[in-house]
VOLO-518562 format. One record per residue (C-alpha): residue in one letter; x, y, z. Coordinates in steps of 0.2 Angstrom, whole numbers, padded with zeros to 4 digits. Each point is the difference from the previous one (the first is absolute). Example, Ala and Ser with C-alpha at 12.3 -4.5 7.8 and 13.67 -1.06 7.14 Angstrom:
// VOLO-518562
('a', (0062, -0022, 0039))
('s', (0006, 0017, -0003))
This chain:
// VOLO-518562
('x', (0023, -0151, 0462))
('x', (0000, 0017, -0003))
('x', (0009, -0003, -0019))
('x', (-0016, -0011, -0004))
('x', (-0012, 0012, 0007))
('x', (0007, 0014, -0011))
('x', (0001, -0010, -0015))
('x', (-0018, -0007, 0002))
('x', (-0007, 0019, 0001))
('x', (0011, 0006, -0016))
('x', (-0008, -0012, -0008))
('x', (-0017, 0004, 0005))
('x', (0004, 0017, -0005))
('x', (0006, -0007, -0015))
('x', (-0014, -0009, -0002))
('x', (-0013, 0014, 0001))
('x', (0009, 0012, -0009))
('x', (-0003, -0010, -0016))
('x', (-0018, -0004, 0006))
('x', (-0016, 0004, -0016))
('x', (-0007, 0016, 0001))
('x', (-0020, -0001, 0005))
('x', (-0011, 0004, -0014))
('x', (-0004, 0019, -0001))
('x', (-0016, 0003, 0008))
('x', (-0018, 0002, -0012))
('x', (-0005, 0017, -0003))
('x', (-0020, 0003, 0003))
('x', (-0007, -0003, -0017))
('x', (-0005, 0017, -0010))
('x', (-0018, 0002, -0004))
('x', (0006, 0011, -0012))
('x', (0009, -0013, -0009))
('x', (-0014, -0012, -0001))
('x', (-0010, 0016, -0007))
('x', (0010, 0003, -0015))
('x', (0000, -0020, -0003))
('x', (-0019, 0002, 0000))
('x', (-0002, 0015, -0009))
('x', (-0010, 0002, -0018))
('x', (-0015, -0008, -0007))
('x', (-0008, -0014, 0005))
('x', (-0013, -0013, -0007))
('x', (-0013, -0011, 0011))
('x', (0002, -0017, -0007))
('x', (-0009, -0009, 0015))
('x', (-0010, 0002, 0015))
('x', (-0004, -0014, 0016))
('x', (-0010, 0003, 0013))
('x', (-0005, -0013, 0014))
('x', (-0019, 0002, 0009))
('x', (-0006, -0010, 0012))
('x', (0010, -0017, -0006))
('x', (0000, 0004, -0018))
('x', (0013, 0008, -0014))
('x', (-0005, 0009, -0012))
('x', (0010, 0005, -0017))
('x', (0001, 0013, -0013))
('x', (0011, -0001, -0012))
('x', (0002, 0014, -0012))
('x', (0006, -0003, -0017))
('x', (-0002, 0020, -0005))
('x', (-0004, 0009, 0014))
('x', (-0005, 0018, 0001))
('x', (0005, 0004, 0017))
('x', (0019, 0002, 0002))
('x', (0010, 0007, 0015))
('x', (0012, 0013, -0002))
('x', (0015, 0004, 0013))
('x', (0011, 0014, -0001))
('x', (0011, 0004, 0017))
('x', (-0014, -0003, 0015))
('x', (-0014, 0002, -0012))
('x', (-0012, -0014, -0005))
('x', (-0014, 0004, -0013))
('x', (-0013, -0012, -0007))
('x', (0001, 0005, -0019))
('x', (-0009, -0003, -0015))
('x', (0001, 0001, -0019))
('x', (-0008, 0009, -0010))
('x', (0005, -0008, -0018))
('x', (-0009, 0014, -0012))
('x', (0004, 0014, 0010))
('x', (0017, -0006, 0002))
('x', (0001, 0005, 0018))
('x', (0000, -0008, 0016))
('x', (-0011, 0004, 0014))
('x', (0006, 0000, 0017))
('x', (-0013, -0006, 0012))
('x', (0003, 0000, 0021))
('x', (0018, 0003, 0006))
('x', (0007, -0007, 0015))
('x', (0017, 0004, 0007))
('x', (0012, -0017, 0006))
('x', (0006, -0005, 0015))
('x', (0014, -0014, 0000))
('x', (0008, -0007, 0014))
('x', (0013, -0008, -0008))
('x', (0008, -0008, 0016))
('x', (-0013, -0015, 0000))
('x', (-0002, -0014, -0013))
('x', (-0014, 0000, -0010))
('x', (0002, 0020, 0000))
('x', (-0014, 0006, 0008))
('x', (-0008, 0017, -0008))
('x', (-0014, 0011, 0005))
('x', (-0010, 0009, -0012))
('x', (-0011, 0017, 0005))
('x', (-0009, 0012, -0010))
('x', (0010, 0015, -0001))
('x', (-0009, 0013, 0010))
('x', (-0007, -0013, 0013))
('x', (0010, -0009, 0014))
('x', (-0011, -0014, -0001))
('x', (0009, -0017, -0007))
('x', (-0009, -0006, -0015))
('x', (0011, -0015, -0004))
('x', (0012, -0010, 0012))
('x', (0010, -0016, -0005))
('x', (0015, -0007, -0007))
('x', (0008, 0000, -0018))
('x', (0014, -0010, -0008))
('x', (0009, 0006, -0015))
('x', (0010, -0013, -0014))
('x', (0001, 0009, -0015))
('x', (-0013, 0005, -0009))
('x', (-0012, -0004, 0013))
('x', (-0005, 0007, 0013))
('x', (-0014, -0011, 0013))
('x', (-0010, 0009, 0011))
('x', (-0010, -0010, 0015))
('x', (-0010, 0015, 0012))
('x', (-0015, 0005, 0009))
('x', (-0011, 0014, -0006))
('x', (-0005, 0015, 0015))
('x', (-0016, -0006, 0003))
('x', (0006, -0017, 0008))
('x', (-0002, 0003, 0019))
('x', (0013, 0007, 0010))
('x', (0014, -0004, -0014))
('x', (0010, -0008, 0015))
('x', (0003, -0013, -0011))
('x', (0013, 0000, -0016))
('x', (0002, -0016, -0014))
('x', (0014, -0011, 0004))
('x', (0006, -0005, -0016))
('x', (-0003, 0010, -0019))
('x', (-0003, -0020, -0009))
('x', (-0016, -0007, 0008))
('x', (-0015, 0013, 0007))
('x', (-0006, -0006, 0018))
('x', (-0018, 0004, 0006))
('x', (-0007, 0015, -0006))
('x', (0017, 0006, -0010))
('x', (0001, 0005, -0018))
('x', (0020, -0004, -0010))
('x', (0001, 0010, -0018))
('x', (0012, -0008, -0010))
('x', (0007, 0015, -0012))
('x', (0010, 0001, -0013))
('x', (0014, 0012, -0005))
('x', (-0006, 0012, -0018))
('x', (0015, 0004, -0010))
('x', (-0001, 0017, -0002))
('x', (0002, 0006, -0019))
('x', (0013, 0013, -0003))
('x', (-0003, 0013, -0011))
């Protein structure tokens, strides 16, 4: 009894010993990270809103106002063709929380701790989908639940990635 007991736990031992390793553990995404991905010029190509039971859409085929992100920053921009320059309207600096999915963001005027925008945004390739709330929607309690279809009183820009020229 006791020779079948001692082979029976070698080979759990021996069993276990050779067991898979768990997959490591996720790291908390990196705003950071998700910052450089979004970073440089964009251009509006659509807008969607939804009031009271009814979408509206813009599309843009060459639209003045762009966005601009560097680091936290976000900047409305827009072109000046004969002057050559580009003129940086309102900026905003970004807050992503990275750890839910759609990553949601916050925008607020820099200066002010007010939240101007709040929602989500999905990033695949050279677009970049934004579905928020402006401010001056109530108590802001509430934030989009997706970045492809606007619910009640949300707006979703569609931008699209400028290639930037290089000198």
């Amino acid at each position: 009894m006791l020779a079948r007991l001692s082979i029976g736990l070698v080979a759990l031992v021996a069993l276990t010993a050779f067991a898979p390793v768990p997959p490591p553990r996720l790291k908390k995404a990196d705003p950071r990270h998700m910052l450089l991905k979004m970073k440089g010029t964009w251009r509006t190509v659509s807008t969607e809103r939804m009031l009271s039971g009814r979408l509206t859409r813009s599309a843009t085929k060459a639209s003045t106002r762009n966005v601009r992100i560097e680091g936290n920053t976000w900047s409305f921009v827009y072109p000046n063709p004969p002057a050559g320059l580009v003129r940086a309207a309102t900026t905003y600096q970004i807050n992503l929380d990275t750890t839910k999915s759609p990553v949601w963001f916050d925008l607020t005027r820099e200066g002010l701790a007010t939240v101007y925008m709040r929602g989500v945004l999905t990033l695949e390739g050279g677009t970049l989908k934004l579905c928020y709330v402006l401010g001056s929607r109530g108590d802001m309690t509430g934030r989009p639940a997706s970045a492809s279809v606007p619910g009640e009183g949300e707006i979703l820009m569609t931008l699209e990635r400028i290639k930037e020229e290089t000198p």
